[in-house]
C-alpha positions in Angstrom: 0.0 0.0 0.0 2.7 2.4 0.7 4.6 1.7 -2.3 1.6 2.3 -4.3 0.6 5.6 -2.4 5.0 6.7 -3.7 4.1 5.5 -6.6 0.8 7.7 -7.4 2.6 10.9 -5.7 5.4 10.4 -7.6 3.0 10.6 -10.7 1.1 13.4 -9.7 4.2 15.4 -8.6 6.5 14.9 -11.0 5.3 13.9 -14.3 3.1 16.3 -15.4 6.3 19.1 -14.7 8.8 16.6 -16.7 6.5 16.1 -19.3 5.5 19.7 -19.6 9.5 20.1 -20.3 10.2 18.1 -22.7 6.8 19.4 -25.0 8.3 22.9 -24.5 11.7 22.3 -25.8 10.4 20.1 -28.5 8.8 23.2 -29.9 11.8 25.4 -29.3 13.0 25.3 -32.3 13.6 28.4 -34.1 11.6 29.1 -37.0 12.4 31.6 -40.2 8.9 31.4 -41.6 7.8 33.2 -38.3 6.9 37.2 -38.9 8.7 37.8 -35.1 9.6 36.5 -32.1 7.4 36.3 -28.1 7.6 39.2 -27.5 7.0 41.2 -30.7 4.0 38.8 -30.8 3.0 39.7 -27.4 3.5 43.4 -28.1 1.4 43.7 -31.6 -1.6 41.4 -29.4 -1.6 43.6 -26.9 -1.9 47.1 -29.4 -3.9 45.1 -31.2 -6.4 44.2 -28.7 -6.7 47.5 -27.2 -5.1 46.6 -24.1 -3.3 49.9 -22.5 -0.7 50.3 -20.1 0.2 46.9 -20.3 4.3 46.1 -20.7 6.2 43.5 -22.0 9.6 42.8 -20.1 12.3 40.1 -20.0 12.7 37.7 -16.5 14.6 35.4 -15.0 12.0 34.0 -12.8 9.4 32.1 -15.2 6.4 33.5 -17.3 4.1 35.1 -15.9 1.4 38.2 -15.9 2.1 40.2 -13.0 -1.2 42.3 -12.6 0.0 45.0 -10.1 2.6 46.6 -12.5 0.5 45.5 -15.6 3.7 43.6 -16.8 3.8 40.3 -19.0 7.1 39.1 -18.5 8.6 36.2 -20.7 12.1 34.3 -19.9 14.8 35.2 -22.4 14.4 32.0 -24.4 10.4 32.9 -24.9 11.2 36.7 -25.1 14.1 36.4 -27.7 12.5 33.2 -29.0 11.4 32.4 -32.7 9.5 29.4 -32.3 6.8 27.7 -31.6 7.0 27.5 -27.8 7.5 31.1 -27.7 4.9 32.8 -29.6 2.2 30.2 -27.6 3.7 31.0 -24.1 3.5 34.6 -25.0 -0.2 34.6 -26.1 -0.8 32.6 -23.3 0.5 35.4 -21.0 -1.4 38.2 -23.1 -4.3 35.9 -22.3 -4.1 37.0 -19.1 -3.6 41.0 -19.7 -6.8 40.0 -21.1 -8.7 38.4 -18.6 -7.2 41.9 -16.3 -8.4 44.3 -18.7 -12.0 42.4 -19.4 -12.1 42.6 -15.2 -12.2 38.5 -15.6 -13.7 37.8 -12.2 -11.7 34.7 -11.1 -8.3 36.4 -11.9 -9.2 39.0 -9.3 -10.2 36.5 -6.8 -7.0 35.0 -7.4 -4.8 38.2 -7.0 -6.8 38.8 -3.6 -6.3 34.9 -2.1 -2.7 35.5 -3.0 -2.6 38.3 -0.9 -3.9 36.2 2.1 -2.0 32.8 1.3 1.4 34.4 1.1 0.2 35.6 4.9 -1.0 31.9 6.0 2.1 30.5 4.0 3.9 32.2 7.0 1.7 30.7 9.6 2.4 27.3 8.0 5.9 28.0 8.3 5.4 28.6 12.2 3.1 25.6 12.4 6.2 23.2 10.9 8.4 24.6 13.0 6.1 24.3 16.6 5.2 20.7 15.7 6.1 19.0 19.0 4.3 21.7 20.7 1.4 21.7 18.7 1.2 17.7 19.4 1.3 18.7 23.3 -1.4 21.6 22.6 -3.1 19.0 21.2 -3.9 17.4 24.3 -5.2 20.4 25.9 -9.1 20.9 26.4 -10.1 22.6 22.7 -6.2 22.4 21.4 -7.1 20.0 18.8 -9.5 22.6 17.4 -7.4 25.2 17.5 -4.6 23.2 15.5 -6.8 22.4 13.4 -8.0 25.6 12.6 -4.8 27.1 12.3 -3.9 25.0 10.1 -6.8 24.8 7.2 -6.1 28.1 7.4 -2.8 27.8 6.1 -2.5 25.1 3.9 -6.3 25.7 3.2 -5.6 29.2 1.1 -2.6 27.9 -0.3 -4.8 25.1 -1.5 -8.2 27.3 -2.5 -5.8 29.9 -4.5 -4.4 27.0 -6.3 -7.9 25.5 -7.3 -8.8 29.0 -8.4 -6.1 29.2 -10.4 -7.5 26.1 -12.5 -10.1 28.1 -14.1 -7.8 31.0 -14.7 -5.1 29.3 -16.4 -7.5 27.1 -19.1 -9.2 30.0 -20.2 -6.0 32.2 -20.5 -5.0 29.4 -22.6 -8.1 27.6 -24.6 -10.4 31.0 -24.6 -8.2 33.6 -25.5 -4.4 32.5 -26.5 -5.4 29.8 -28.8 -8.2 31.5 -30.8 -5.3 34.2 -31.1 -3.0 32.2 -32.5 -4.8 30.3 -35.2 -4.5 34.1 -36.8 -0.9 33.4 -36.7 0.7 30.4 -36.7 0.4 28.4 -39.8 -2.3 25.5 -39.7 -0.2 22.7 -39.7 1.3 24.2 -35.8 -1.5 24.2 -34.4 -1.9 21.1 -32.8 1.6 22.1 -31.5 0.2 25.1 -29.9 -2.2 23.2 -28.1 0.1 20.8 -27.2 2.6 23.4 -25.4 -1.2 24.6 -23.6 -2.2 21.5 -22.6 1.1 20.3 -20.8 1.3 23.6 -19.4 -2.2 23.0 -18.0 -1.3 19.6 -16.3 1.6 21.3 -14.4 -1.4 23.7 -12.6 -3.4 20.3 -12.2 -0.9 18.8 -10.6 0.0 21.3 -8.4 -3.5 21.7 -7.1 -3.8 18.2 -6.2 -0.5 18.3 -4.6 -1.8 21.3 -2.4 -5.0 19.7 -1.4 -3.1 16.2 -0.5 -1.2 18.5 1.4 -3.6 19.8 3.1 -5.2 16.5 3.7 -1.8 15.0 5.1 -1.7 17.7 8.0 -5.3 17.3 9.2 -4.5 13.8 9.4 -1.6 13.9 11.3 -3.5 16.8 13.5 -6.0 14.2 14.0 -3.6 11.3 15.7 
């Protein structure tokens, strides 16, 4: 039994990320027949599409839409890039300028919950660090409750923001980035496209589940 429950975390933890890897570099390749690279793409979407006030910036700290300085930020290979992986990890970002600029409900939610889980991250910190005290608090009249408490708090955000982010991240991706690029990637890339999407996807599946088996682990071990 325990080898199988290694086994299954092991799957749900690791190979979605690995596999998301490999399709990315796969479609890394530069391309000549493409009109510019991530970030002029990104760029000519986002005057396109109306969207003002919205940047486009080089990172070293992995793709992302940062909605408080109204910033999509691409990593060098992505930003530089010429290839497929590129252009559909930039329209995947603009997706979510987007979703900001449209007021796309669950992208605020998500903004405000990471607000408060970057707070209870903290308190899950403490809670690691207490853990022989918190299995003598335990034993105290309304302890257990307490524990308990304090601790769906923590690993309960962390878990809700990453169940939020489900929604947000598929239709960034299958709403609004891959529509986009049908108008510019040739045909014959497209299932490409929504190849790089999809193992993108699985990477915020698996990180979900891993947050409420997480969460599941320290209310049973709360529970003893």
């Amino acid at each position: 039994m325990v080898i199988v429950l290694i086994v299954l975390a092991l799957a749900i933890f690791v190979l979605p990320n690995l596999w998301a890897k490999w399709v990315l570099k796969r479609h890394t390749r530069g391309r000549d027949d493409y009109p510019g690279t991530g970030a002029e793409l990104a760029e000519h979407l986002l005057r396109r599409l109306g969207v003002e006030g919205v940047t486009v910036e080089r990172t070293e700290f992995g793709d992302h839409y940062d909605p408080e300085s109204r910033c999509v930020r691409l990593t060098p290979d992505h930003y530089d890039g010429r290839s497929l992986t590129a252009v559909t990890v930039a329209a995947h970002e603009v997706g979510h300028a987007i979703q900001h600029h449209e007021g796309y409900a669950p992208l605020l939610a998500r903004s405000r919950l990471v607000q408060v889980a970057q707070k209870a991250e903290k308190l899950g910190a403490i809670l690691m660090m207490a853990a022989p005290f918190l299995f003598v608090l335990t034993r105290l009249p309304g302890g257990l409750a307490a524990v308990i408490a304090m601790a769906v708090i923590s690993f309960g955000t962390a878990a809700l923001v990453h169940l939020v982010t489900l929604p947000v991240e598929f239709d960034a991706s299958f709403n609004r980035a891959l529509p986009l690029l049908k108008e510019y990637v040739p045909p014959y890339d497209m299932p490409g496209a929504r190849h790089v999407l999809t193992a993108c996807a699985f990477t915020y599946v698996a990180a979900s589940l891993a947050s409420v088996m997480n969460l599941g682990r320290w209310l049973v071990i709360l529970r003893r």
